[in-house]
C-alpha positions in Angstrom: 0.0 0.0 0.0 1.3 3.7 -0.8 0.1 6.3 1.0 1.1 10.2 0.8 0.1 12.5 4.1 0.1 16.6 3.4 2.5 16.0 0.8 3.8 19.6 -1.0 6.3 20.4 -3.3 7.6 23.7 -4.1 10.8 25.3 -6.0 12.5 28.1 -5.8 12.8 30.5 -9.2 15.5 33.5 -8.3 13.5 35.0 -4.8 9.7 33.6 -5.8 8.4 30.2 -4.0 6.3 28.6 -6.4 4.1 25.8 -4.6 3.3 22.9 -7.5 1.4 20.7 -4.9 -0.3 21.7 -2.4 -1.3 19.2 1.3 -1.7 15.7 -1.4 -3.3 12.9 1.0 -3.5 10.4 -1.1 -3.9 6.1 -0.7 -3.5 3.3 -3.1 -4.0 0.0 -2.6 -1.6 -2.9 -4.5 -3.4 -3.7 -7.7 -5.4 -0.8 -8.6 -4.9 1.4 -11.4 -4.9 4.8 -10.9 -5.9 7.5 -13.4 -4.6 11.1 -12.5 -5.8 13.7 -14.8 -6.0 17.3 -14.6 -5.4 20.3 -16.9 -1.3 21.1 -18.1 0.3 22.5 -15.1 -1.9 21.1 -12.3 1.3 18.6 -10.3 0.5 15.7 -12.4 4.1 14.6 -13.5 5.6 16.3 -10.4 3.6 13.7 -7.8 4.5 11.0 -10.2 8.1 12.2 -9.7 7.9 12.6 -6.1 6.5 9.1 -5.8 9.3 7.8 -7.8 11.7 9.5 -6.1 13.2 11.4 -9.0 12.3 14.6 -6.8 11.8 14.9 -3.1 9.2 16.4 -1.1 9.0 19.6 0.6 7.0 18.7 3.4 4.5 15.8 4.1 5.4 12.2 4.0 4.8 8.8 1.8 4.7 5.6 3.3 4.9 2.4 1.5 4.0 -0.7 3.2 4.0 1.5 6.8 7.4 2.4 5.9 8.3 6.3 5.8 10.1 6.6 2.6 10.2 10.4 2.1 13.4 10.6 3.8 15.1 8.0 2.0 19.1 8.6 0.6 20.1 9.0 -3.2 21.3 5.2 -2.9 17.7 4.2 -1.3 15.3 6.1 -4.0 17.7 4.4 -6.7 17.7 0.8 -5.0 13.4 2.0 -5.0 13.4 2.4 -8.3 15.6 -0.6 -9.7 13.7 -3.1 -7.0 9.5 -1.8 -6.9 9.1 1.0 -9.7 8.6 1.1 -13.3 8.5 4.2 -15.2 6.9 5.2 -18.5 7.7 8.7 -20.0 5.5 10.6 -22.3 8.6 10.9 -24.5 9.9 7.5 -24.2 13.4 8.4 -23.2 15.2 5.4 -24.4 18.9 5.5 -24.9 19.4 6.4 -28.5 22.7 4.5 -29.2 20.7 1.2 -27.3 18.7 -1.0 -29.4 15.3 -1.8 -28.6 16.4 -5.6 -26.5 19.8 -3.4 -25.2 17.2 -0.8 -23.4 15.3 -3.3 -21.9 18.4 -5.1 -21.0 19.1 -2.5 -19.2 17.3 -2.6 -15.8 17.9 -6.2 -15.6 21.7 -5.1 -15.9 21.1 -2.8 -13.2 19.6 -5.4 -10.7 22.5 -8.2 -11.7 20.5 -10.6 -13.9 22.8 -12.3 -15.8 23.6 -11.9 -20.0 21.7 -15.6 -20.8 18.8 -14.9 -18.6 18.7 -10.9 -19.1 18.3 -11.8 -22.8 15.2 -14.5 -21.9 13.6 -11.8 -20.2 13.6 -9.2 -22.2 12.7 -11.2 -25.1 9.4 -12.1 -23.5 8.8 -8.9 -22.5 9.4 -7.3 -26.0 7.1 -10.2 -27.1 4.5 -9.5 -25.2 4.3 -5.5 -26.1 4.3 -7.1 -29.9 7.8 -6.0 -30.1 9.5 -9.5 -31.3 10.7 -8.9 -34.4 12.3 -5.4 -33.7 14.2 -6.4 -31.1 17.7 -5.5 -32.8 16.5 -1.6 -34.1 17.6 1.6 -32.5 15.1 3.9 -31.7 15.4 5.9 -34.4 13.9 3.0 -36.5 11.4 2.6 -34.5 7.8 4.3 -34.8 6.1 6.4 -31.5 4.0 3.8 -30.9 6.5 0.7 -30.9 9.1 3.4 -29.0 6.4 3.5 -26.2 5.7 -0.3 -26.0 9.3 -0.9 -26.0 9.7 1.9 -22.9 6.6 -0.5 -21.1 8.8 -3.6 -21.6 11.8 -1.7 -19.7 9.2 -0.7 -17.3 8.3 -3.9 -16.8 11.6 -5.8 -16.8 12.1 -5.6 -12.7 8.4 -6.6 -12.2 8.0 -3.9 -10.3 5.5 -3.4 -7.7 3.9 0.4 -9.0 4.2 1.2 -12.6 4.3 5.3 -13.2 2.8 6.0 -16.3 3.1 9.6 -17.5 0.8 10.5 -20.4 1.8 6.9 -22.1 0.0 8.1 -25.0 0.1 11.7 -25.0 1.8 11.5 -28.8 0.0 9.2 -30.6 -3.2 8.8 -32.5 -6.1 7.1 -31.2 -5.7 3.4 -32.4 -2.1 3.6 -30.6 -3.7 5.1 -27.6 -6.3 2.4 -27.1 -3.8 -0.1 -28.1 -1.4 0.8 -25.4 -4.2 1.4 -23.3 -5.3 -1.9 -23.7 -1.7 -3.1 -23.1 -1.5 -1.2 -19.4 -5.2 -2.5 -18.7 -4.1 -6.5 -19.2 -0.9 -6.1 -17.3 -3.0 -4.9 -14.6 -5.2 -7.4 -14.8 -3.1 -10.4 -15.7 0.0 -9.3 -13.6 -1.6 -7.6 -11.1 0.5 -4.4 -11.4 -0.1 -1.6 -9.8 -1.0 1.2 -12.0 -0.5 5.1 -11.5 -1.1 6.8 -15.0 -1.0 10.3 -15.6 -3.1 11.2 -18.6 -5.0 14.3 -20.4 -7.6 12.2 -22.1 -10.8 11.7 -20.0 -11.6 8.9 -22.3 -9.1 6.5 -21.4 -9.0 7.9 -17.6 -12.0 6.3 -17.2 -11.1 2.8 -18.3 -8.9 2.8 -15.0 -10.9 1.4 -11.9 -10.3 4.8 -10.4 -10.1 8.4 -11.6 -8.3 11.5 -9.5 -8.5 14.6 -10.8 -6.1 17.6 -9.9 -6.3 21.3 -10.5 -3.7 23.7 -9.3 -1.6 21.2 -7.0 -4.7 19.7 -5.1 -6.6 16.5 -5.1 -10.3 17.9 -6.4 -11.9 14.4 -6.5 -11.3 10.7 -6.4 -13.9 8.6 -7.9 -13.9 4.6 -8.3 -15.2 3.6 -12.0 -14.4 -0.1 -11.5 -13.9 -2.7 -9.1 -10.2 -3.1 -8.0 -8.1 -5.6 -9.3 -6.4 -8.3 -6.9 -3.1 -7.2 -5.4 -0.3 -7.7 -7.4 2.5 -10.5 -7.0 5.9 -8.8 -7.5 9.5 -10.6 -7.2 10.1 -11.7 -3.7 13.9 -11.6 -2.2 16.6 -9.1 -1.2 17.6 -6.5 -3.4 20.4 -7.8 -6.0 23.3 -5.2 -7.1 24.6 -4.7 -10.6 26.6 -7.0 -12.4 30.3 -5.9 -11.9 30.7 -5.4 -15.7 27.8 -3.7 -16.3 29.0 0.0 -16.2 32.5 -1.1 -18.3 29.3 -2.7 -20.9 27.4 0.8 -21.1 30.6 2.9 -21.3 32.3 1.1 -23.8 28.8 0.9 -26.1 28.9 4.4 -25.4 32.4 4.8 -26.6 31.5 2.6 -29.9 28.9 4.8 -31.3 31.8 7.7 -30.7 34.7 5.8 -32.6 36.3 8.8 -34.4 36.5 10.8 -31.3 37.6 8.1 -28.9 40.2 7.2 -31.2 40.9 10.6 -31.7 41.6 11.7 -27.8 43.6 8.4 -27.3 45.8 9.6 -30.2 46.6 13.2 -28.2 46.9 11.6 -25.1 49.5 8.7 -26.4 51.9 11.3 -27.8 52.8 12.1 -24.4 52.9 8.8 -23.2 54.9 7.6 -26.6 57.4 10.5 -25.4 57.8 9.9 -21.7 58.6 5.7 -23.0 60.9 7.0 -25.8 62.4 9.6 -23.4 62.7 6.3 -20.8 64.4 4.1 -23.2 67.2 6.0 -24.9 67.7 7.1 -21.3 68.1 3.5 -20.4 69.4 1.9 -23.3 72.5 5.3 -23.1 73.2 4.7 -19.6 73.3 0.7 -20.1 75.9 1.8 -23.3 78.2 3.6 -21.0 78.1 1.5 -17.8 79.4 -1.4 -20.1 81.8 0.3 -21.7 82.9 2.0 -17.7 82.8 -1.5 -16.8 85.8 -2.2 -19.4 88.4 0.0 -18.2 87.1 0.2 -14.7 89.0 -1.7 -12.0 87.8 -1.4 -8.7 90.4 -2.5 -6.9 92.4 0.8 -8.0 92.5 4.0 -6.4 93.3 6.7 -8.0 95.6 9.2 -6.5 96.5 12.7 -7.1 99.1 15.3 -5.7 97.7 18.5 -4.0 100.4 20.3 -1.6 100.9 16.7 -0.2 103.2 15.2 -2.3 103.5 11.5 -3.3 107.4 11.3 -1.8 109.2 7.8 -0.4 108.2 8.4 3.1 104.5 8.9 2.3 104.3 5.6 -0.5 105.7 3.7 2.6 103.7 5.2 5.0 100.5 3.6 2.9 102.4 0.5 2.2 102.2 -0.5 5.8 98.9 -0.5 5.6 97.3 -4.2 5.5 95.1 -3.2 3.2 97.3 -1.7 0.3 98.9 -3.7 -2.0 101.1 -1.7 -4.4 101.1 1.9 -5.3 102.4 3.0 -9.4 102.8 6.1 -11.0 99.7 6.6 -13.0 100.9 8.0 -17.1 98.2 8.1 -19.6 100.5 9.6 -22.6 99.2 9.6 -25.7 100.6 6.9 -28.5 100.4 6.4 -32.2 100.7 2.8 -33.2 102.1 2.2 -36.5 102.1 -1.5 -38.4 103.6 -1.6 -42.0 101.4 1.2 -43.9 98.7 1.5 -41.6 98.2 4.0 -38.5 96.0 4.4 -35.4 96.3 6.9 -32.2 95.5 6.0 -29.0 95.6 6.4 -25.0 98.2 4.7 -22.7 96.7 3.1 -19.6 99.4 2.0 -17.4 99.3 -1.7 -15.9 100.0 -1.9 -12.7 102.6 -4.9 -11.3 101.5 -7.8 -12.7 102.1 -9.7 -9.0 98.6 -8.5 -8.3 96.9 -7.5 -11.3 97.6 -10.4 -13.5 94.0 -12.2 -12.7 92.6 -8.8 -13.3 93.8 -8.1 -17.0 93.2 -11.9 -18.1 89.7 -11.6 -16.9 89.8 -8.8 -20.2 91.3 -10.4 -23.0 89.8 -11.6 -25.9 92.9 -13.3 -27.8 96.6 -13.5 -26.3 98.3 -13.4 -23.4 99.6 -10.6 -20.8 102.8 -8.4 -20.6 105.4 -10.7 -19.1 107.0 -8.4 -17.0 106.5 -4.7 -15.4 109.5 -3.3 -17.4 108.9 -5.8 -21.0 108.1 -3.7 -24.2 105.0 -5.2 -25.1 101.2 -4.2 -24.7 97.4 -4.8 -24.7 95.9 -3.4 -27.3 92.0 -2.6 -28.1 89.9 -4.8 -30.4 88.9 -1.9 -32.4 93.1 -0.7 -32.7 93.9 -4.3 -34.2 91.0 -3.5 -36.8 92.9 -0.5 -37.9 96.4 -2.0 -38.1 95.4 -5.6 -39.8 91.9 -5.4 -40.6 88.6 -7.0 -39.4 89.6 -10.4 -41.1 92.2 -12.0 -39.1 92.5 -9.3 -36.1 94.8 -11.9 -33.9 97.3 -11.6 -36.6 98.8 -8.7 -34.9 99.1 -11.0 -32.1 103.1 -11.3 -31.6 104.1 -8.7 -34.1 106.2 -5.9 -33.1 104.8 -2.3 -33.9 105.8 1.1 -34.0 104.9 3.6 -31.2 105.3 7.3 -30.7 104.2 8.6 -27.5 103.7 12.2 -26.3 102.9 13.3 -22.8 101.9 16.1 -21.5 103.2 18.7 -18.5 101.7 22.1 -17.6 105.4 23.3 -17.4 107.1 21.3 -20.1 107.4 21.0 -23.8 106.6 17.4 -24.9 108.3 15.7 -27.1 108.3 11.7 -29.1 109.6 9.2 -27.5 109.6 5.7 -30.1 109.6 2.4 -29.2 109.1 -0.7 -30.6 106.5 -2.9 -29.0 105.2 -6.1 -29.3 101.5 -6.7 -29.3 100.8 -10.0 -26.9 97.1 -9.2 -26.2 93.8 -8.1 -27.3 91.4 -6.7 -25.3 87.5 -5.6 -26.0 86.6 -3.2 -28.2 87.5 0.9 -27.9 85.8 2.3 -24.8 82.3 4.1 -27.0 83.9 2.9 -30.3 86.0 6.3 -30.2 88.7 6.0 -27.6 91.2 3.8 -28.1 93.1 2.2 -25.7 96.8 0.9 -25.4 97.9 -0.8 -22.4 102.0 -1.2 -21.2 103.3 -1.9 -18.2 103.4 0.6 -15.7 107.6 1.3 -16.1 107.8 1.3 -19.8 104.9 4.1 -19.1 107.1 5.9 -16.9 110.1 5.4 -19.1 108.0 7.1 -21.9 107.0 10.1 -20.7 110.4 11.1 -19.1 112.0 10.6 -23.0 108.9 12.3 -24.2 109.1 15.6 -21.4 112.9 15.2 -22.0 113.2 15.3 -18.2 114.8 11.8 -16.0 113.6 13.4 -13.0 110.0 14.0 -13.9 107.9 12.7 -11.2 103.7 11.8 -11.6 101.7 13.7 -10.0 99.0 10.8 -10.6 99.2 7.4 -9.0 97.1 4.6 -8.8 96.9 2.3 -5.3 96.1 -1.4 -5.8 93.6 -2.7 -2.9 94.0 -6.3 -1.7 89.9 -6.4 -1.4 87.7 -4.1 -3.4 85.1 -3.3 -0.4 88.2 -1.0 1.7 87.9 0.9 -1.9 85.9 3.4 0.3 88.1 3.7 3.6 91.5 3.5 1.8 90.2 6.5 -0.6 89.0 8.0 2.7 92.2 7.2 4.3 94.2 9.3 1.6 91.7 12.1 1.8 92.5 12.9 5.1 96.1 12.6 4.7 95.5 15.6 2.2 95.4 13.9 -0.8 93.0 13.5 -3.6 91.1 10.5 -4.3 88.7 9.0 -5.9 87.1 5.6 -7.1 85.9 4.3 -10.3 82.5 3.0 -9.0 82.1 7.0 -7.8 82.4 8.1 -11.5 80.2 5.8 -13.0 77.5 6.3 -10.2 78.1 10.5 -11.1 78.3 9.2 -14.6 74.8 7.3 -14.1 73.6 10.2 -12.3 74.0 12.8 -15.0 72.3 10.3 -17.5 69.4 9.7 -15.3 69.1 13.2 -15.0 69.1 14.8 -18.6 66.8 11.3 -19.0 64.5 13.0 -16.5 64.4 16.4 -18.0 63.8 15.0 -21.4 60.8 12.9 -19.5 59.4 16.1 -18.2 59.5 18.0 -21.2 57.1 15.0 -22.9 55.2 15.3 -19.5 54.0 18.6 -20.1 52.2 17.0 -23.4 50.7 14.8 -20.9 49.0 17.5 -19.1 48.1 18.9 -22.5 46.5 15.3 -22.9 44.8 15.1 -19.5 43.3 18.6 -20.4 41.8 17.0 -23.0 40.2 14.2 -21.9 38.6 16.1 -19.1 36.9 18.5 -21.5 35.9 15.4 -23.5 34.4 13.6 -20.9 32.6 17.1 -19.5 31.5 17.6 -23.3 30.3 14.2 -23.3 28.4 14.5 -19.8 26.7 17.9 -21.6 25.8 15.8 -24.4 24.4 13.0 -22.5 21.9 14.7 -19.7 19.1 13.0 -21.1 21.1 9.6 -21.0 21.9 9.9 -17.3 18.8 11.0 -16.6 17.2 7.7 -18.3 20.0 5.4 -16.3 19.2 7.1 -13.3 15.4 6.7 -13.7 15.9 3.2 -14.1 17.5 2.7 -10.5 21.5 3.1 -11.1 23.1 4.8 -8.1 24.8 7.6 -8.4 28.3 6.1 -7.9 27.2 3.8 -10.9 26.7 6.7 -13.1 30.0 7.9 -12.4 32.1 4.9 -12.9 30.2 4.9 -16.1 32.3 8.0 -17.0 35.4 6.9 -14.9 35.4 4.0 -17.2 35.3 5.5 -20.2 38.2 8.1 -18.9 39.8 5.0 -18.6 39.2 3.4 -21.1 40.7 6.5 -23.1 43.9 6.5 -21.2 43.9 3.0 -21.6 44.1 3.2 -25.6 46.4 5.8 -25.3 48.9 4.1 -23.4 48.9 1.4 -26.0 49.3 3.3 -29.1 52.0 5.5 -27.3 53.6 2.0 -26.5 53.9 0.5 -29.9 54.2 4.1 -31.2 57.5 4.3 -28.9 58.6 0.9 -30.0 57.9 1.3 -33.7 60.1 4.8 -33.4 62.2 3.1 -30.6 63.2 0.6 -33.1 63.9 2.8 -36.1 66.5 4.6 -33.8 68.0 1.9 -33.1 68.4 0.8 -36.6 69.7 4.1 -37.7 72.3 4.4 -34.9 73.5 0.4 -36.6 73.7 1.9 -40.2 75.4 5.1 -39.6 77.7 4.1 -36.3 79.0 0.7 -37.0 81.9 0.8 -34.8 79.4 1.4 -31.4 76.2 -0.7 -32.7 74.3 -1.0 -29.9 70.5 -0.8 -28.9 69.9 3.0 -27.7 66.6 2.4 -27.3 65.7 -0.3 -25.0 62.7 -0.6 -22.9 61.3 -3.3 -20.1 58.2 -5.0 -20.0 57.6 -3.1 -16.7 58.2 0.0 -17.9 55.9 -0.8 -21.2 53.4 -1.8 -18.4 53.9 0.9 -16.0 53.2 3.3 -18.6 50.4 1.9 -20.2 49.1 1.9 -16.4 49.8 5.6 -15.8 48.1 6.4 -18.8 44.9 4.6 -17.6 45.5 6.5 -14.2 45.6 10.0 -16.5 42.3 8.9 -17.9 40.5 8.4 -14.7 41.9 11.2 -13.2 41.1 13.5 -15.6 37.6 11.8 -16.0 36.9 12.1 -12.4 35.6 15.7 -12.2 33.1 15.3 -15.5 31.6 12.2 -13.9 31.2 13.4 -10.4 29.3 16.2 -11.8 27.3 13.6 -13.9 26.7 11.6 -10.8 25.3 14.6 -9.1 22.6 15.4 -11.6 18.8 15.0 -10.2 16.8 12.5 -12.1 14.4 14.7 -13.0 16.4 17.6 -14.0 18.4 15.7 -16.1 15.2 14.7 -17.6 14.0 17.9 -18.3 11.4 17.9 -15.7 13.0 20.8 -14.7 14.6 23.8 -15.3 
């Protein structure tokens, strides 16, 4: 039973209180059906609204089943209307983009009927409004008269226990009128449903079993015409929530009839994201470049050493010598050489190595073909993969393995004039390739380095003022550096240069990410005023959805979803954008830089994934706003009931 006690309803236009209806007491029993007619104007639609809780009274109170309902939260009136109400609008309002089955579908998506059963159902439904064999056309193919029977069947789809019925036929001719009238008279009968239609026609007011007229807001008479029907059997159990799917299904039908500009905003929005990856993965693939090529001519077992006031005299090396921890300590020359073998010529760097009774394991670790120097003061050296390629070509590279070659080598002093020293050295190793493809490297033993660069500076008492100190165990690479440090010295360790070294990469990768973030905003901007263009577009839709009992928080993941859903298809073309790009890169830096071939771009599966994920996370975010706004639209505003 629903009953309404001094039930008013009045809005506020600028400063003026208009007052629609006015103290409505008002009962009705299960199974009746109720005409309400009364001139345009008179509170006809607005008590239906008010009953359906679209709209909310001003004062007064309805009771349903001696339950006080006036009072009830957004969540209740939309759980009302999904579980006990039916709706039928003079003007349809069926979701345009929804065929005729898809719209009745639609409540029994909303009260988590599942796709096999939900299809059953609305079948029969559309079968019995005469409907079967339009199940599959939009509304646009479809005439007034089947739009209205096909808004009865999603009326009728939660077997409600009141069906509203606002001027059902108000746009139709006669025949349709009786025929729908007709149609509302045997569900009342057969079904038992309980009937409230609003309606301007007396004639077909009075084939209800009881007539109420209105006129300005207020009940003017009630009159029986027929006897009532029996009560009406609606669907017994608790209320069942939406499938978990079903607001992904309505956003991404929604998305479907929009393909041009979904695909369109994805596109914006996975420039950024195609940026911030490509940004990313030269970054990485750089920094992995160097690192390697760090990791060839890094030792860490080495400090290096250099003079400031403190000078590296005898007393000072065997100071440090008694330490445990300190193995040897060498002058460290790095002259500059240029190798010659019969006609053909290469320049390189000297590295010194250090005595071979503790760096032997180190530099076998390193070569590719040969063997080591074998002796501190022996003429011979370890040259570079890519310096064997210039002296013998790429054929037969360990042919220069055992030769003797010519060397000139020049050092350098702020005070002193350099000048050549020659020698004639013989090549007994090869080690990896020059350290970036560029710089070459030539490796003697530490004396025949010190040797060199005294001929070269012309001066036998020239003294380095750059030493390297051999650790027994690479973890005191830390205190020993700190150690010389605070005996005035500087030092430094090779891990140090490649973590600064890794550090400046990471960093211009960073600013180069930011600069393709700002396109990301750009994109986020975008979406948003999609999304809020597509909630202005769509009033009439959430208007509908809400009518038909989704929640407000429904109606907003509808528009979440489709946010991201957007950032979702953005981070995928801005993934295989990257790596279509990524990859051409990579094969121009093969073709045009043979010597340092390598992959400059490289990306992970977790960063492909992390970005594809922050791009979904853009889209929501940026959706969020538009939908919250769409969540908090009033049924029957939304609808156009009002203003």
């Amino acid at each position: 039973m629903l009953v309404l006690r001094d039930v008013s309803k009045d809005y506020s236009i600028g400063k003026e209180q208009i007052s629609v209806l006015r103290d409505i007491n008002l009962t009705i029993r299960q199974g009746e059906f109720v005409a309400i007619v009364g001139p345009s104007g008179c509170g006809k639609t607005t008590l239906l609204n008010l009953i359906s809780g679209m709209d909310k009274v001003s004062t007064g109170s309805i009771e349903f089943d001696g339950k006080s309902i006036e009072k009830n939260r957004d969540a209740q009136w939309s759980a009302w209307r999904k579980c006990k109400v039916g709706y039928i609008f003079q003007n349809y309002n069926l979701i345009e983009f929804m065929t005729a089955i898809q719209n009745v579908e639609l409540v029994l998506q909303a009260n988590g009927v599942r796709k096999e059963r939900r299809r059953k159902k609305a079948r029969e439904l559309l079968n019995k409004v005469g409907l079967s064999q339009r199940e599959k056309h939009l509304p646009s193919q479809l005439s007034g008269g089947q739009k209205q029977r096909v808004a009865i069947a999603r009326a009728l789809a939660n077997n409600p226990y009141i069906l509203l019925a606002d001027e059902p036929t108000g746009a139709m001719d006669s025949v349709v009128s009786q025929e729908i009238m007709e149609l509302l008279a045997d569900l009342n009968k057969k079904e038992h449903v309980t009937i409230i239609m609003v309606t301007h026609d007396e004639k077909l007011a009075n084939q209800a079993n009881r007539k109420i007229t209105m006129l300005d807001g207020k009940i003017v008479s009630d009159e029986y015409y027929n006897e009532s029907q029996k009560e009406a059997i609606p669907v017994t159990g608790k209320e069942r929530k939406a499938l978990p799917f079903t607001e992904i299904a309505i956003a991404f039908k929604n998305m479907t009839t929009k393909k041009k500009r979904t695909f369109l905003t994805a596109l914006g929005t996975s420039i950024g994201i195609a940026g911030v990856l490509l940004s990313c993965g030269i970054g990485s693939g750089a920094k992995e470049r160097i690192m390697e090529e760090l990791n060839t001519v890094v030792n860490m077992q080495i400090v290096d050493v250099g003079e400031t006031d403190v000078k590296m005299n005898e007393d000072m090396r065997e100071q440090l010598l008694e330490d445990d921890r300190i193995l040897d300590i060498y002058p460290n020359n790095r002259p500059e050489v240029f190798c010659q073998f019969n006609d053909k010529v290469g320049g390189a760097l000297v590295h010194s190595i250090g005595p071979l009774e503790h760096s032997r394991e180190y530099w076998e670790e390193r070569l590719l073909y040969g063997t080591i120097p074998e002796g501190d003061n022996s003429h011979e050296a370890i040259i570079t993969l890519t310096m064997a390629e210039k002296l013998v070509g790429e054929e037969d590279v360990q042919a220069i393995l055992g030769k003797e070659i010519d060397m000139a080598f020049f050092a350098e002093s702020q005070t002193q004039l350099s000048g050549m020293a020659m020698r004639t050295v013989k090549v007994v190793g090869i080690s990896g390739k020059a350290f970036l493809g560029v710089t070459d490297i030539v490796n003697v033993p530490y004396l025949l380095a010190e040797q060199v660069v005294k001929e070269s500076l012309q001066d036998e008492s020239y003294q380095s003022e750059a030493y390297c100190v051999t650790i027994k165990d690479k973890k005191d690479a830390v205190d020993v550096k700190n150690k010389l440090i605070e005996l005035g010295l500087n030092a430094s360790i090779d891990i140090e240069a490649m973590g600064s070294v890794g550090i400046m990469v990471d960093l211009v990768t960073a600013i180069l990410m930011l600069l393709a973030g700002i396109s990301l905003i750009v994109s986020g901007i975008m979406i948003a005023l999609v999304t809020y263009m597509g909630v202005t577009e769509r009033i009439k839709e959430i208007g509908i959805l809400r009518a038909v009992g989704f929640s407000a928080k429904s109606v907003k993941r509808i528009f979440l979803t489709e946010g991201g859903i957007v950032g979702l298809l953005a981070g995928i073309i801005g993934v295989v954008f990257s790596v279509i790009v990524g990859n051409a890169i990579n094969r121009m830096v093969e073709l045009s830089f043979e010597e340092v071939a390598f992959g400059l771009y490289q990306v992970s599966r977790e960063q492909i994934l992390f970005c594809i994920m922050f791009s979904t996370l853009i889209g929501l975010l940026c959706a969020y706003s538009p939908a919250r706004k769409a969540s908090k639209m009033q049924p029957v505003k939304a609808l156009g009931y009002v203003d």
